[in-house]
Backbone as numpy.savetxt, mean C-alpha at the origin, in Angstrom:
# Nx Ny Nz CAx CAy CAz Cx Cy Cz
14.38 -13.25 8.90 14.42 -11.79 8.90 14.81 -11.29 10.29
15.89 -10.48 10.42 16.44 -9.83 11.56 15.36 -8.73 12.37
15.85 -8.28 13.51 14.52 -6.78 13.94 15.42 -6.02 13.24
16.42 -5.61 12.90 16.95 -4.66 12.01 16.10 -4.96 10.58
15.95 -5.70 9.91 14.81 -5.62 8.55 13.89 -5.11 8.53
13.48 -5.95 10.17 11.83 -5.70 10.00 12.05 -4.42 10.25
12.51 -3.77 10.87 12.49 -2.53 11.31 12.28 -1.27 9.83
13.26 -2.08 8.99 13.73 -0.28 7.90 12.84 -0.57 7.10
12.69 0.78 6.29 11.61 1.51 5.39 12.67 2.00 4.25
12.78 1.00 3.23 13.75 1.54 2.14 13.34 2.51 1.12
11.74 2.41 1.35 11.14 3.70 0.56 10.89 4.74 0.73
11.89 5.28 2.38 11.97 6.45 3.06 13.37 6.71 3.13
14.01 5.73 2.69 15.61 5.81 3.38 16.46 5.90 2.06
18.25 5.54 2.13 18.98 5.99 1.02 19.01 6.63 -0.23
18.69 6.94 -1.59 18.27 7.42 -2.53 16.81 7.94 -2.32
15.92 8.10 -1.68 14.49 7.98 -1.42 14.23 8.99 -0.15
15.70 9.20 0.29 15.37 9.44 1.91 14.42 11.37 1.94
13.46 11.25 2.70 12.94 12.55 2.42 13.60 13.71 3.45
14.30 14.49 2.73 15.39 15.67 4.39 14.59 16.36 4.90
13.49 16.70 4.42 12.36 17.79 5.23 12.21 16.76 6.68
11.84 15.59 5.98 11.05 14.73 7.00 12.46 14.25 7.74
13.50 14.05 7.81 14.75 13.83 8.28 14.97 14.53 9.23
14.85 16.08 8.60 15.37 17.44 9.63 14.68 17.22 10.37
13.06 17.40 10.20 12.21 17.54 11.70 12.58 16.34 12.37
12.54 14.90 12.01 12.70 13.96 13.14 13.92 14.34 13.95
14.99 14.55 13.58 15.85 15.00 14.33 15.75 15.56 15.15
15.27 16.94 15.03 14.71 18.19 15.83 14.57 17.34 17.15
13.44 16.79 16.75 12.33 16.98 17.86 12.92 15.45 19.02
13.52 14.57 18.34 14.71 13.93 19.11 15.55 14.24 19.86
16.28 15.58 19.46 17.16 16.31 19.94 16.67 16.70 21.54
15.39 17.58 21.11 14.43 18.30 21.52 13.76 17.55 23.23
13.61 16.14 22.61 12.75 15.47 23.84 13.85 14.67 24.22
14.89 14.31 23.96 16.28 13.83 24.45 16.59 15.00 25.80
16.71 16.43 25.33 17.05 17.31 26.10 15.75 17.35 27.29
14.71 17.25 26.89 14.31 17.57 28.30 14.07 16.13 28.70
14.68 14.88 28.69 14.57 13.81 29.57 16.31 14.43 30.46
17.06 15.18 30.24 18.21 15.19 31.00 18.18 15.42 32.34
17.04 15.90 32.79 16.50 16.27 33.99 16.24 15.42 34.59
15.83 14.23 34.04 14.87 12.98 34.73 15.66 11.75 35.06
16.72 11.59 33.80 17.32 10.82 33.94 18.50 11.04 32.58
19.68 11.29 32.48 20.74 11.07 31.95 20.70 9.75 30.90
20.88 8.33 31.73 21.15 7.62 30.79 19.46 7.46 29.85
18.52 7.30 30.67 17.46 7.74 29.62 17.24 8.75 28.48
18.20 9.96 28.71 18.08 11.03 27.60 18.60 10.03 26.53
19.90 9.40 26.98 20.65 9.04 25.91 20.13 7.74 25.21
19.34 7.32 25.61 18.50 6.30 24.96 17.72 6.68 24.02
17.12 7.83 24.57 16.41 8.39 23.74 16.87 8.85 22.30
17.83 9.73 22.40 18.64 9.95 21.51 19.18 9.17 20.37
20.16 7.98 21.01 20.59 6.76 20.14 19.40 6.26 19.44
18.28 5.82 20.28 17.45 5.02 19.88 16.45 6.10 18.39
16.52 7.11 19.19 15.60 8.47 17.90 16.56 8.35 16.64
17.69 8.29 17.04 18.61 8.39 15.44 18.44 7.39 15.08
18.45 5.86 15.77 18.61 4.87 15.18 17.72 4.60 14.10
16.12 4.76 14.53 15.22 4.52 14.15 14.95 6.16 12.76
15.81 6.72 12.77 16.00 7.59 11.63 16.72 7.17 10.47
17.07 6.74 11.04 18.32 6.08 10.33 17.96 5.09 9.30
17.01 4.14 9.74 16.51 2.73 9.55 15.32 2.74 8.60
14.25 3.99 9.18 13.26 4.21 8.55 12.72 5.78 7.64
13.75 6.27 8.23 13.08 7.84 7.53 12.92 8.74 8.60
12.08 8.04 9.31 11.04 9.09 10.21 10.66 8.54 11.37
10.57 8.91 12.74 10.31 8.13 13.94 8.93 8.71 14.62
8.51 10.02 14.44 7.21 10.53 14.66 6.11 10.40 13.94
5.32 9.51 13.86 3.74 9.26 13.27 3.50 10.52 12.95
3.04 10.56 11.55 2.53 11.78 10.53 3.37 12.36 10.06
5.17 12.32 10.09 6.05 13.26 9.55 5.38 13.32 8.00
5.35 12.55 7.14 5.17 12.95 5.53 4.05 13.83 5.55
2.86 14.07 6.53 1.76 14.51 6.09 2.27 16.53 6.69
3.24 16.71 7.99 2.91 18.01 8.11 4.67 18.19 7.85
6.30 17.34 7.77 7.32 18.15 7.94 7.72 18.99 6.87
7.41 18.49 5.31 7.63 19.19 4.59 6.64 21.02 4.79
5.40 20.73 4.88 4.80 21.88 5.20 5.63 22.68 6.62
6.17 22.16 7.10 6.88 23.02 8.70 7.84 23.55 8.25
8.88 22.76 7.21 10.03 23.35 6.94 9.81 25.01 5.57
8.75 24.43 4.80 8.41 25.36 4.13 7.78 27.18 4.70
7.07 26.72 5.39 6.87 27.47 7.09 8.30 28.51 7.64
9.19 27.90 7.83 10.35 28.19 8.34 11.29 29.11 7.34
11.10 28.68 6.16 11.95 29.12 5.34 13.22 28.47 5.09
13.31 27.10 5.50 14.27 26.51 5.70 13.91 25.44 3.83
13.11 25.73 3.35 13.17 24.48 1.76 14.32 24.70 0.90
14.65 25.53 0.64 16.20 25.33 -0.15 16.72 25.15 0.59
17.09 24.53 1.92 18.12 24.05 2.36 18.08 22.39 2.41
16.74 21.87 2.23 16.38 20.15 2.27 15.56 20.11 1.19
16.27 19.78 0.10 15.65 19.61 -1.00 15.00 18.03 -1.40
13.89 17.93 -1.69 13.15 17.02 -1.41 13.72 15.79 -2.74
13.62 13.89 -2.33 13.82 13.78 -2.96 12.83 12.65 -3.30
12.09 12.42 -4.78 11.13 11.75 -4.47 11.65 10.55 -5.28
10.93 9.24 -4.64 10.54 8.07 -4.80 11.36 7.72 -5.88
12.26 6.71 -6.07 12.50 6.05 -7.09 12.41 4.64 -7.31
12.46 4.02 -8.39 11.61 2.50 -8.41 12.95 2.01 -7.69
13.97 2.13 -6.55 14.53 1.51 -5.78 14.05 1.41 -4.63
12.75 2.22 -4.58 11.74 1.76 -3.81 10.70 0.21 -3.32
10.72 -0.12 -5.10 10.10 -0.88 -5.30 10.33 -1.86 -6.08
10.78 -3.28 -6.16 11.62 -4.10 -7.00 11.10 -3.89 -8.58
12.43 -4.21 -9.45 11.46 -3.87 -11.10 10.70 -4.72 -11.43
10.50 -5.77 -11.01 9.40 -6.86 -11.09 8.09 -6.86 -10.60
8.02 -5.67 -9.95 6.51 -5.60 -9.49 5.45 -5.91 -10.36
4.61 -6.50 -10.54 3.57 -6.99 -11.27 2.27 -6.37 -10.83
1.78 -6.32 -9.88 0.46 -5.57 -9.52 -0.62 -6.68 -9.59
-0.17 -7.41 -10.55 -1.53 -8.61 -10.71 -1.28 -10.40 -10.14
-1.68 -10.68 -9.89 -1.64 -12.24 -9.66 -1.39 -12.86 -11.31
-1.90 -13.00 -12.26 -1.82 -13.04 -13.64 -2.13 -11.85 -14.13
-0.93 -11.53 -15.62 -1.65 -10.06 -15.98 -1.89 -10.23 -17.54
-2.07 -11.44 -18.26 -2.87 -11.93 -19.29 -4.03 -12.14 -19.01
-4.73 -11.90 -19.75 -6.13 -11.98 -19.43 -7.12 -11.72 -21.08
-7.93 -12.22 -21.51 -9.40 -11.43 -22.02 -9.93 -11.36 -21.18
-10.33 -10.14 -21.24 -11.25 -9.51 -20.37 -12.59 -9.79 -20.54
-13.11 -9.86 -22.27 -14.54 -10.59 -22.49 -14.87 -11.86 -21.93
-13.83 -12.88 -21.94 -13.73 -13.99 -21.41 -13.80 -14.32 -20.14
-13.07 -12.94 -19.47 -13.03 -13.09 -17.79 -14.51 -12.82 -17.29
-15.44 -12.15 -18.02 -16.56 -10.88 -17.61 -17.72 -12.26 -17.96
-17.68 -13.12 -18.94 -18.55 -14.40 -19.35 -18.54 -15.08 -17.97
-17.34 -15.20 -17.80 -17.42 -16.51 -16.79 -17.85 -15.85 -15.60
-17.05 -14.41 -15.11 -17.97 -14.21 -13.61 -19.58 -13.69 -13.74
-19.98 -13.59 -14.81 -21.96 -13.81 -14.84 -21.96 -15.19 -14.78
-21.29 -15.81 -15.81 -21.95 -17.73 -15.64 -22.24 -18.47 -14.16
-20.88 -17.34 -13.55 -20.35 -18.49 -12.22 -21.48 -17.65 -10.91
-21.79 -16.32 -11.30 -22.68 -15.35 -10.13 -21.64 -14.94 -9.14
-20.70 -14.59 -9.74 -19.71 -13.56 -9.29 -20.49 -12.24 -9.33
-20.65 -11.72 -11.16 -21.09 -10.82 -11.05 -22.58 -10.66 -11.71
-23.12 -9.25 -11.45 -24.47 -9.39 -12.08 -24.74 -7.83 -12.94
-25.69 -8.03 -13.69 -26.26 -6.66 -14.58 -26.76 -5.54 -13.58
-26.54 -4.83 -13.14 -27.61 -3.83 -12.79 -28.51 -3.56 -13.77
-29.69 -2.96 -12.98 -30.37 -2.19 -13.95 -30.65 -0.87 -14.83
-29.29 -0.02 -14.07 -28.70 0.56 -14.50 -27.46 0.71 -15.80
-27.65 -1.02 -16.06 -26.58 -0.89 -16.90 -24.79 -1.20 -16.44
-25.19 -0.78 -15.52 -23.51 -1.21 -14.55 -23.28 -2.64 -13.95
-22.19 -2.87 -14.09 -21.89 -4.17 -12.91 -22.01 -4.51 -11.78
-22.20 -5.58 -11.20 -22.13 -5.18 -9.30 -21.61 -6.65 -8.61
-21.31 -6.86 -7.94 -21.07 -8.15 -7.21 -22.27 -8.41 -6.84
-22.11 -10.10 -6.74 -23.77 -10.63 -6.51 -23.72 -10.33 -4.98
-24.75 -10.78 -4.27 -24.41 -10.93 -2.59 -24.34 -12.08 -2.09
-24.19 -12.93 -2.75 -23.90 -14.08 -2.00 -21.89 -13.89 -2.36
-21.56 -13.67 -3.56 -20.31 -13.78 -3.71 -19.52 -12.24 -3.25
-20.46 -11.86 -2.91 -19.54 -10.39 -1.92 -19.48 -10.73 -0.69
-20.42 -11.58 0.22 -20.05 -12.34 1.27 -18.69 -13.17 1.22
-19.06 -14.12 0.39 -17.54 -14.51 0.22 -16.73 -14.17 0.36
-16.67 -13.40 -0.54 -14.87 -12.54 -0.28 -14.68 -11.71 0.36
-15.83 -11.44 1.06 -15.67 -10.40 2.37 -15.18 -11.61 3.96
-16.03 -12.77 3.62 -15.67 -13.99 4.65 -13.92 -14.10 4.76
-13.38 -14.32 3.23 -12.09 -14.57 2.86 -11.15 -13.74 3.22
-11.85 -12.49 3.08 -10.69 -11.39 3.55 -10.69 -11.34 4.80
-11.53 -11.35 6.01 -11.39 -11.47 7.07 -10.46 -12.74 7.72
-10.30 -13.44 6.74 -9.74 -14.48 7.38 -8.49 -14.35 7.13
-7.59 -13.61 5.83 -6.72 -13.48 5.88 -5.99 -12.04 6.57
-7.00 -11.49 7.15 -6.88 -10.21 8.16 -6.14 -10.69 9.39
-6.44 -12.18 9.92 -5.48 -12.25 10.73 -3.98 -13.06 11.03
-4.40 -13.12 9.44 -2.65 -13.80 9.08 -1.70 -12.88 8.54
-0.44 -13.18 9.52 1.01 -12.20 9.28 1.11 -11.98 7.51
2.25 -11.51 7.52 2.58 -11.45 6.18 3.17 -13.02 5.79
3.80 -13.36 6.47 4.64 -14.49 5.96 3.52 -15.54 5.53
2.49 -15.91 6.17 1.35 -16.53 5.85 0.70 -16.10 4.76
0.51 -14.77 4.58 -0.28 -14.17 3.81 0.63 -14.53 2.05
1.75 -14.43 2.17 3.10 -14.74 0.90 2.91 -15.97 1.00
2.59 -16.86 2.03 2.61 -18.38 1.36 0.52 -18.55 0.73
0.22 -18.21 1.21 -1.20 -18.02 0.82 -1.18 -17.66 -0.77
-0.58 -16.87 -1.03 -0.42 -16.02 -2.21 0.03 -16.75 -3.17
1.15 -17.71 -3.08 2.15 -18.79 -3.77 1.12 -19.82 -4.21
0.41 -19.85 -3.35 -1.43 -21.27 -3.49 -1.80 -20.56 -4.63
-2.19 -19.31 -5.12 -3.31 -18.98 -6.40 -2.50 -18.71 -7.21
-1.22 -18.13 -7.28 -0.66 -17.75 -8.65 -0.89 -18.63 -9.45
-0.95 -18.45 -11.12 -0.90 -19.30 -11.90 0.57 -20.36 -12.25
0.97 -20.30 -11.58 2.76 -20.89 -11.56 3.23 -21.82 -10.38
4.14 -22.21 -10.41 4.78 -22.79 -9.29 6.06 -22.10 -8.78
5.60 -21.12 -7.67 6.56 -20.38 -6.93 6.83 -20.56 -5.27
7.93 -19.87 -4.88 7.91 -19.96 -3.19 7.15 -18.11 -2.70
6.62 -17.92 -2.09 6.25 -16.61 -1.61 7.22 -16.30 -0.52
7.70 -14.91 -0.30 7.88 -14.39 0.59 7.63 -12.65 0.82
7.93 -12.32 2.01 7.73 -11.00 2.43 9.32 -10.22 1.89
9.32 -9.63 0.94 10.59 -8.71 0.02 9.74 -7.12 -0.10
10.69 -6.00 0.18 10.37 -4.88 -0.13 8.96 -3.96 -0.18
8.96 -4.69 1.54 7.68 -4.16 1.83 6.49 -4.36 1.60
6.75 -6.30 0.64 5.48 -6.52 -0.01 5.73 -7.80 0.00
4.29 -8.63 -0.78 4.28 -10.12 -1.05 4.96 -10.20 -2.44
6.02 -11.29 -2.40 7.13 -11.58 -3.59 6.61 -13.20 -3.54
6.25 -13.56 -5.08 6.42 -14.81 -5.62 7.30 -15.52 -6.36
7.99 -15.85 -6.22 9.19 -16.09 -7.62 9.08 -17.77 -8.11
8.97 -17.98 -9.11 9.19 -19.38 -9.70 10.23 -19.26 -11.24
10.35 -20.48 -11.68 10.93 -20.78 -12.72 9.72 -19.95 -14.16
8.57 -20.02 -13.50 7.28 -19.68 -14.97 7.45 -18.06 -15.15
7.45 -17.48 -13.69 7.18 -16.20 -13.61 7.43 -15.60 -12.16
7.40 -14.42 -11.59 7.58 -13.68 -10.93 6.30 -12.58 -10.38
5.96 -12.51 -9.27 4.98 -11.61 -8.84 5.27 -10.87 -7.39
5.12 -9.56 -7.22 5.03 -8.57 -6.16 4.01 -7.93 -6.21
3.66 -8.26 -5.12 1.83 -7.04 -4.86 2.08 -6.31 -3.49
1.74 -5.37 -3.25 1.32 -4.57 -2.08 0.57 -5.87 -0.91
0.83 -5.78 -0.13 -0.14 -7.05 0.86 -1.43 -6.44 0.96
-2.08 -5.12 0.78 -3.55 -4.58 0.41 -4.12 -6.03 -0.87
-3.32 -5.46 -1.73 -3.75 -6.24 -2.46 -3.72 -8.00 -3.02
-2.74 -7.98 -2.49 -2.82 -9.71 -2.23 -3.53 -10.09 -1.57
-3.88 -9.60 -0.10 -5.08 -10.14 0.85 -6.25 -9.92 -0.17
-6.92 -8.79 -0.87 -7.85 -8.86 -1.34 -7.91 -10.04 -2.80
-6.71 -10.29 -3.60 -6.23 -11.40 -4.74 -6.55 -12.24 -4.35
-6.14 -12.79 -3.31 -6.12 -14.47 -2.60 -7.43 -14.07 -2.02
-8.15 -13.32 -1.17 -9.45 -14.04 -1.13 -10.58 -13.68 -2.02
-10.44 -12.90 -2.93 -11.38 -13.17 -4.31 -10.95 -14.86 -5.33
-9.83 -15.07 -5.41 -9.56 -16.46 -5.73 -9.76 -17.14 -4.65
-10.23 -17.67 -3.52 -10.71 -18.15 -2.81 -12.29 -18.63 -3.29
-12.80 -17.43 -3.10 -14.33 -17.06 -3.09 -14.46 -17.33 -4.22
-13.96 -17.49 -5.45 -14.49 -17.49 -6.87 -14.16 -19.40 -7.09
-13.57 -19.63 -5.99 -13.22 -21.11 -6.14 -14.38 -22.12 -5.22
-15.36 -21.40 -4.25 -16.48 -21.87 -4.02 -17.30 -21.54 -5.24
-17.25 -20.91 -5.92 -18.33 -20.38 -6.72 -18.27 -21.42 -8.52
-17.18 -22.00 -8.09 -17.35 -22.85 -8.97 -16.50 -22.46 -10.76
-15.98 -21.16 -10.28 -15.02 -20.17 -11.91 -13.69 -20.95 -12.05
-13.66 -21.46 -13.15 -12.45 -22.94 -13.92 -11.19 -21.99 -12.80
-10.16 -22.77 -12.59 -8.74 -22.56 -12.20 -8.44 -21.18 -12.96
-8.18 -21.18 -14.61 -7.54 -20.77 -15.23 -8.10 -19.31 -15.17
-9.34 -19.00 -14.73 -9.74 -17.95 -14.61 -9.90 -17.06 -13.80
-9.30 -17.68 -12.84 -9.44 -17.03 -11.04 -8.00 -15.80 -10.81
-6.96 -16.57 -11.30 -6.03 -15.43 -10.62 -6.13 -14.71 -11.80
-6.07 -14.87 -13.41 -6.35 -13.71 -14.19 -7.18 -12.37 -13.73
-8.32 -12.88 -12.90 -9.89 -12.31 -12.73 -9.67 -11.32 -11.41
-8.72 -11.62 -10.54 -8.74 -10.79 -9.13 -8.46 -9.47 -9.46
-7.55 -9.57 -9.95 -7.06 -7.95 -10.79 -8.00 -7.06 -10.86
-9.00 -7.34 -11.94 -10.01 -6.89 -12.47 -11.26 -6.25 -11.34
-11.23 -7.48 -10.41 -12.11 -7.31 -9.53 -12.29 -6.68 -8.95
-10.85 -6.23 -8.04 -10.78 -4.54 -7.41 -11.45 -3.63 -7.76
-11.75 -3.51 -8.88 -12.96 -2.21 -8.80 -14.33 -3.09 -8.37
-14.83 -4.09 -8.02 -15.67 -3.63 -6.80 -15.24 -4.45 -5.62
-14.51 -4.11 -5.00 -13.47 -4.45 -3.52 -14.73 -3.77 -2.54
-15.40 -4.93 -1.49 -16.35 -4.00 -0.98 -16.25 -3.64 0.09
-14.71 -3.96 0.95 -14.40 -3.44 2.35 -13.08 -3.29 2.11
-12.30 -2.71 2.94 -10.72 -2.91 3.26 -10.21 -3.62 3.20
-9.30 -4.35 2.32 -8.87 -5.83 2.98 -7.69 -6.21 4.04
-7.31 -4.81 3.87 -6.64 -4.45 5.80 -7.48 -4.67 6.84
-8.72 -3.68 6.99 -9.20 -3.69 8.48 -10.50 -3.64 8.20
-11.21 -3.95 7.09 -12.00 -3.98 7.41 -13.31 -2.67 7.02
-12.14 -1.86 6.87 -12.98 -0.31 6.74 -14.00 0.38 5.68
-15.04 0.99 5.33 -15.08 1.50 4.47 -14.18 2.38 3.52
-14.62 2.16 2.44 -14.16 2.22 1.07 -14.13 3.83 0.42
-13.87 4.89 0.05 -14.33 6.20 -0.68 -13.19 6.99 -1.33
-13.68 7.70 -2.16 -12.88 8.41 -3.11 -11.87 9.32 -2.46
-10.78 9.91 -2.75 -9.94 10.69 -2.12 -9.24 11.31 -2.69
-7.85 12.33 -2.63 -7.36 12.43 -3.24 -5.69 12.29 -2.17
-4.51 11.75 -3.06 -3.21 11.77 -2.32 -2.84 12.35 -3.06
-1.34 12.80 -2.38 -0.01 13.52 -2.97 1.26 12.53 -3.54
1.32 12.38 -4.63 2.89 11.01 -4.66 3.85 11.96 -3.92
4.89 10.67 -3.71 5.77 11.39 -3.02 5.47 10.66 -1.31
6.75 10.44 -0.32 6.39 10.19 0.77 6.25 11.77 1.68
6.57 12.94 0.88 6.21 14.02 1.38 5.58 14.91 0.83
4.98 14.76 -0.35 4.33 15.28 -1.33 4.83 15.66 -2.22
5.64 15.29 -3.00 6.39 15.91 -4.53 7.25 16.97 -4.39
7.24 17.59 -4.47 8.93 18.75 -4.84 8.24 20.02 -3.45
8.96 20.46 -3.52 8.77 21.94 -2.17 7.83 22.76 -2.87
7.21 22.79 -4.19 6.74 23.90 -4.43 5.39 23.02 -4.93
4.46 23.34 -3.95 3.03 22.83 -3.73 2.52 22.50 -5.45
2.11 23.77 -5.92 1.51 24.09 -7.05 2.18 22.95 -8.74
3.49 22.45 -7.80 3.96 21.13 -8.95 3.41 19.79 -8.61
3.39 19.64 -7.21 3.05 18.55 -6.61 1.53 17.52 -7.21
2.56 16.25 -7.69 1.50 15.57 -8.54 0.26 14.85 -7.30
-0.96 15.10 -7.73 -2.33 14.25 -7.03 -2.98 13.35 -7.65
-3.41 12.00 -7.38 -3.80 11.32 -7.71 -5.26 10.73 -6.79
-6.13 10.56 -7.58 -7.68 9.98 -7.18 -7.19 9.02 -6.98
-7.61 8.22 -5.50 -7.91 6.93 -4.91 -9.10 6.57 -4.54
-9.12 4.98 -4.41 -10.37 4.57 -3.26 -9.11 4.20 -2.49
-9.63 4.38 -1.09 -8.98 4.04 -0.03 -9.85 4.36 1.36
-9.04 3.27 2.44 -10.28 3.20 3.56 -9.96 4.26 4.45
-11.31 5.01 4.64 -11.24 5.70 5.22 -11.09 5.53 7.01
-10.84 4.20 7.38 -10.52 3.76 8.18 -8.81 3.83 8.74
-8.06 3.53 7.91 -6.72 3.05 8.09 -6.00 4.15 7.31
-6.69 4.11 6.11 -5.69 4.71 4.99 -5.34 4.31 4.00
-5.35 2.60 3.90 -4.46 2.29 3.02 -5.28 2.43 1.17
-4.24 2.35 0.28 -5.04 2.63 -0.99 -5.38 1.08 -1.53
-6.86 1.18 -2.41 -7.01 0.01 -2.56 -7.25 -0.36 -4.42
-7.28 1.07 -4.73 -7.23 1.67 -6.33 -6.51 3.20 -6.39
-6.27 2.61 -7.61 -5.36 4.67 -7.90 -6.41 4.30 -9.39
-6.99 5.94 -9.34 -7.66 6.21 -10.29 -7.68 7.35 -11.07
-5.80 7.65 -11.14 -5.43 8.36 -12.23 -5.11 9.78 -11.51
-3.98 10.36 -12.33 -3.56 11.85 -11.81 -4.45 12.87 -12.10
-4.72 13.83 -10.84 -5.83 15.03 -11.00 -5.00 16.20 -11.59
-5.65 16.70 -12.55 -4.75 18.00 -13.34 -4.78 19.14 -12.49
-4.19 19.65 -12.80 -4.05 21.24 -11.87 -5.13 22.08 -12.32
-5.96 21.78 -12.79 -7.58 22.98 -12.93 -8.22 21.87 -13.13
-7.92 20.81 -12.52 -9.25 20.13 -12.59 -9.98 19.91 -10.98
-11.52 19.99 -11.14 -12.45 19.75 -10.03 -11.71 18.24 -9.44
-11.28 18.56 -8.30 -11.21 17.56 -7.38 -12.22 17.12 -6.30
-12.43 16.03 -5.87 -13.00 15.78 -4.98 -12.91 16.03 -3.66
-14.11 16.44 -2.68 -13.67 16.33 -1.33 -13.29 15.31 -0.32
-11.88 15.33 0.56 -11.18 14.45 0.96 -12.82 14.35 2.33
């Protein structure tokens, strides 16, 4: 992989590219280009090249553009002139799978993690991870917290149910074999691979481990990014929030860490009169 790869964001850029968030990076490139001219000339122009470049490559070069440029340009009066364009699955390869295995019984999966003390009854009636096997996979995830991606895609290639090569493709972990094909978010592969880890001290048959990670995410009991706590939220789809006119703009309930950010469940679109939660 080149620093030009690593560099671009294809789910900000060509067909995808957001112009609200375009215009302002520009701006403000323009903007801090011009007042380095004072200081230094060929530095302005570094600035400059390097601000477009990295516009160019990724979308956006200022940390937080999706969260305030569309709101600035709307501000301005400038939204019919950068009409927003959202997300298309050229974002995201059509093979995305989401699961490590996505056959499964579920009665079958739910037998074996009580047999094995994965999971346990509350007394409430609800499920819960035991604590010895929430250690686990809290041990597991830390450990794959400090492996790159490329490690983390060959890690990943170890639990699938298949014989594949892993790599880092489209912003994510890609498995490909002759049996089958898998892409996960690296959120969720770090948390896949070390719940199949942890369920493989615990003694749960082969055949039931990568079916079972899937499932498991609903009780994910830290970040498997950083570490962070876990809580309900609500996002905007869209890398700038859905169309210019707020009141269309689709929301969706997450858990996600309130640490980092990243999402670790989507738990369905919030209706437009429905009680949302506080962020």
């Amino acid at each position: 992989m080149t620093v030009v790869d690593a560099l671009r964001r294809p789910e900000y850029t060509g067909a995808d590219r957001c112009w609200p968030c375009t215009a302002v990076n520009l701006a403000i490139v323009l903007l801090v280009s011009l007042l380095a001219v004072p200081v230094s000339g060929p530095g302005a122009v570094l600035v400059l090249t390097g601000g477009v470049a990295l516009i160019y490559l990724r979308g956006y070069v200022v940390p937080g553009t999706p969260a305030f440029a569309p709101r600035l340009v709307r501000a301005l009066g400038l939204a019919p002139y950068f009409e927003h364009v959202a997300p298309t699955p050229r974002s995201r390869p059509d093979r995305e799978s989401d699961d490590l295995a996505a056959d499964h019984d579920p009665a079958a999966l739910l037998d074996a993690m009580l047999r094995a003390g994965v999971l346990r009854d509350g007394d409430d009636g609800d499920l819960y991870l035991t604590d010895k096997f929430e250690a686990a996979w809290t041990d597991e995830m830390a450990t794959l917290r400090d492996a790159d991606e490329a490690a983390l895609a060959t890690a990943t290639a170890a639990v699938v149910p298949f014989d594949g090569e892993g790599s880092v493709q489209f912003d994510g972990i890609s498995v490909e074999g002759e049996d089958g094909v898998v892409w996960l978010r690296p959120v969720h592969a770090r948390a896949d691979v070390a719940a199949v880890r942890a369920m493989e001290q615990f003694g749960v048959p082969e055949r039931i481990r990568a079916p079972a990670a899937s499932p498991l995410r609903l009780f994910t009991p830290e970040c498997p990014d950083c570490g962070g706590v876990l809580a309900e939220t609500t996002v905007t789809d869209g890398c700038c929030g859905g169309t210019m006119n707020p009141s269309e703009t689709p929301n969706r309930r997450v858990v996600a860490c309130d640490d980092c950010g990243v999402e670790v469940r989507d738990l369905g679109v919030v209706g437009v009169d429905e009680q949302r939660p506080d962020d």
